[in-house]
Every structure is written in structure tokens, then in C-alpha cells.
N, C-alpha and C positions, 0 to 999 in steps of 0.2 A: 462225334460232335464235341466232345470234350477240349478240341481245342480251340472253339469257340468262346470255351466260356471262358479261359482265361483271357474271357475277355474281361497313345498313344502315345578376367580369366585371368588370370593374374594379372599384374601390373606389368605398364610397359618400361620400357627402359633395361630391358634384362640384355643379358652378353650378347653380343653382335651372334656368338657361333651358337647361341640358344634360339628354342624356336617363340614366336612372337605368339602374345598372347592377347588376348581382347579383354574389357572389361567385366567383369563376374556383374550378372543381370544381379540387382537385389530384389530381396524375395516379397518386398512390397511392391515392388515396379512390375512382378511376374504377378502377384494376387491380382493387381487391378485390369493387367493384360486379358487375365482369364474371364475377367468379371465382366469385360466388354465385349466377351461373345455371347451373343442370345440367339440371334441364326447361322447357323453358317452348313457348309457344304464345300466336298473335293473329293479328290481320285485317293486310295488308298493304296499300300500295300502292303500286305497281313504275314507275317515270319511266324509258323507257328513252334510249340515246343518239340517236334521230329524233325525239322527244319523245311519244312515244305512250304511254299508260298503261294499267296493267293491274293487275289486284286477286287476292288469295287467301288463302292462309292458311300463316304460318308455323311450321315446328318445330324446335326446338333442342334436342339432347342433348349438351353439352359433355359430357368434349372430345372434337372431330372430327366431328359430325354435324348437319347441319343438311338440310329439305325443306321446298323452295315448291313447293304446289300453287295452281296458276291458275285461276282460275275459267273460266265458258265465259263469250264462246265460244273462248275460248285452249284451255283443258285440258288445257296445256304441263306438266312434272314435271321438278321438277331436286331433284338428293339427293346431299348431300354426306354420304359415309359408307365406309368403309375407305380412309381417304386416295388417296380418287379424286371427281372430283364427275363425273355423269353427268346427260346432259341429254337428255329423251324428248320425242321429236315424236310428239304423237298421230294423226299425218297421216301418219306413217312406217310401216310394217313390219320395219324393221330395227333390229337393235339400237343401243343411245343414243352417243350421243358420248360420249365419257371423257375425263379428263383430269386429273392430281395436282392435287389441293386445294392442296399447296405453292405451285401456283402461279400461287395467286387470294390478293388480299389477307385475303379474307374467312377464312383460317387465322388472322390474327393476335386475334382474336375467338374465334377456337374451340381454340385451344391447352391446354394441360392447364391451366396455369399462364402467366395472361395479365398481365407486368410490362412495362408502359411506361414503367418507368424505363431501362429497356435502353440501351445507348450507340446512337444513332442511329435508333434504333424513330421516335421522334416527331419529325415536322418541321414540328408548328404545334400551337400551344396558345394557345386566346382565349374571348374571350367576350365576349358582349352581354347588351342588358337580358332578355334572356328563358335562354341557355341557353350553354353552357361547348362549342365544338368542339377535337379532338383528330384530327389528321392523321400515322396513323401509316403504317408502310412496314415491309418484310422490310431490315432492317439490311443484310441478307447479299447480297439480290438486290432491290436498290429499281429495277433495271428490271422486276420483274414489277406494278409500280406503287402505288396505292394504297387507304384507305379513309380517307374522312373520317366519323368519329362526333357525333353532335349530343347533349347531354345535358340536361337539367333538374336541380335539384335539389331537396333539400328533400321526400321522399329523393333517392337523386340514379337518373336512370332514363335509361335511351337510348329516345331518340326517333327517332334515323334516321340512315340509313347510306348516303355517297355510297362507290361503287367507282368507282376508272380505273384500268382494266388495261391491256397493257401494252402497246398501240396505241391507249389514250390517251380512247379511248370511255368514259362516264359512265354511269352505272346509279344512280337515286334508289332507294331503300326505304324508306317509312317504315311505323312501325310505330303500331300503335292498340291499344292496351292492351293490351302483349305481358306476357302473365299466366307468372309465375317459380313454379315447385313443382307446374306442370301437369302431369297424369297421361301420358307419352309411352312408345309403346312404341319396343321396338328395331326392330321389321319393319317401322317408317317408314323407318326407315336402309337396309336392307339392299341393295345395287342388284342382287346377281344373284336375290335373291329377285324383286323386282320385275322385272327380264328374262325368268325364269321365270314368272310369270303373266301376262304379256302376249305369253308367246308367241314371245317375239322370238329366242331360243336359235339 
């Protein structure tokens, strides 16, 4: 289950025989992008650090809440929700592992108020012919490690999210039309609700 929890361009005008590059997203155009998701929902697919992959569906309710459910034959359940994220082995009978959201990179995505302008937040900002990456970190605690975000623009949309936490392990997620204004309820969040129906009390 560990690899759950790590738990998603230059200027134009260059030589003809150079490859073409897009506009680098700036990192107040990407803050506000993120800040306008409050629900949303899409198909994932999870790379983890032995490279094995795995698929499902994600939910987001800024701020603080996010759940991957995995398809089978995994049918693994992680739910970040009351500043704890908790992680269900459906091979288990006990209850899930827990552990503060603080301190997974994946909080700085889910913040109330997400400004990458922050002193030290960002420690890479680039970009290629296709899409604008942002490498941010907990200013406060950048040993709890990091997330790298991959974006498009035009409008500008997050495409994917690498984690390394804080033993250094890589977690891919990318997303496939992670749809913003989707209908989410709160009892996807709730993890002692879900302890409570599976029993595991």
C-alpha cells in the first residue's frame, strides 16, 4: 500500500530547424486556474514508484478533499478529507492507515487559497512545445517533498501530477478529462463514514 501514499514555453520566433515552443503559463494565471476548481471529477491513471499502473476515478472538493477509487482488480480507496488522508486495503479488515494531508505534497493543490507566488513554494517553472511544468514544495517543510504539475493552455488545464515524498518515491497521475463544476457530494470525503460502513470500527 505504500505506493498509494505517495500520494497529479519559450518564446516563439526560434530557428526554423528548432522545435516550436508555446507560451510558459505564468504562475498567477496557474494559481487562479487552480483556485477555480471546487468540484470536479475524471478517469485517472496512477504510475506508481516500481512502475506498475493502475486506473480509476477521481474526486475533488477544494479545499481539503480529494478520493481515488481504483478499479479492480486493485479496489484500493484513498480519501483525503478532514486533514487526514486515509488509505483502505480492501484485502484488509482493519481499519485504514491515516496520516495528516499536511504532509503529502498533494495539500498544496488543495489549499483554500492556492498562490505559487509564495516565497520558496516554486522550485521549477518551464516549459516545452506542448505544456508549462511547475515544481512546487511546502516552503516550510520541503522535506515532506514534492509535486510536479504538468499544464496545457489555451485554456490553461492540468494535465498531470508527479508526487515524491518524502523517501523520495515517485507517484504519476494523470488525468483524462478531469471535468471542473461536477456534481460531488461530501460523503465521498468523509473517512470515518466510510470506516463505518465497511465495518472496520
Amino acid at each position: 500500500m505504500n505506493t498509494r501514499r505517495s500520494f497529479l514555453l519559450g518564446a516563439a520566433g526560434l530557428l526554423a530547424a528548432g522545435p516550436a515552443f508555446a507560451a510558459k503559463i505564468p504562475l498567477g494565471e496557474i494559481s487562479g486556474y487552480l483556485n477555480t476548481i471546487k468540484n470536479a471529477s475524471g478517469k485517472f491513471t496512477q504510475i506508481n514508484p516500481d512502475g506498475s499502473m493502475t486506473t480509476g476515478k477521481l474526486y475533488i472538493q477544494r479545499p481539503g478533499r480529494m478520493r481515488f477509487e481504483y478499479d479492480p482488480p486493485d479496489r484500493s480507496l484513498v480519501i483525503a478529507g478532514g486533514g487526514k488522508v486515509a488509505v483502505f486495503d480492501p484485502k484488509s479488515n482493519t481499519p485504514p492507515d491515516q496520516f495528516p494531508l499536511s504532509r503529502t505534497p498533494l495539500k498544496i493543490i488543495l489549499e483554500k487559497n492556492v498562490n505559487l507566488g509564495r516565497s520558496g513554494m516554486v522550485i521549477g517553472h518551464s516549459a516545452d512545445a506542448k505544456s508549462t511544468t511547475v515544481v512546487a514544495q511546502d516552503p516550510q517543510h520541503p522535506e515532506y517533498g514534492n509535486i510536479r504539475l504538468v499544464f496545457t493552455g489555451s485554456p490553461v488545464e492540468l494535465r498531470q501530477w508527479v508526487v515524491t515524498d518524502d523517501s523520495g518515491q515517485k507517484t504519476t497521475v494523470i488525468l483524462n478529462s478531469l471535468k471542473n463544476g461536477a456534481s460531488v457530494g461530501a460523503r465521498l470525503f468523509n473517512i470515518p463514514q466510510e470506516i463505518q460502513a465497511r465495518g472496520l470500527n
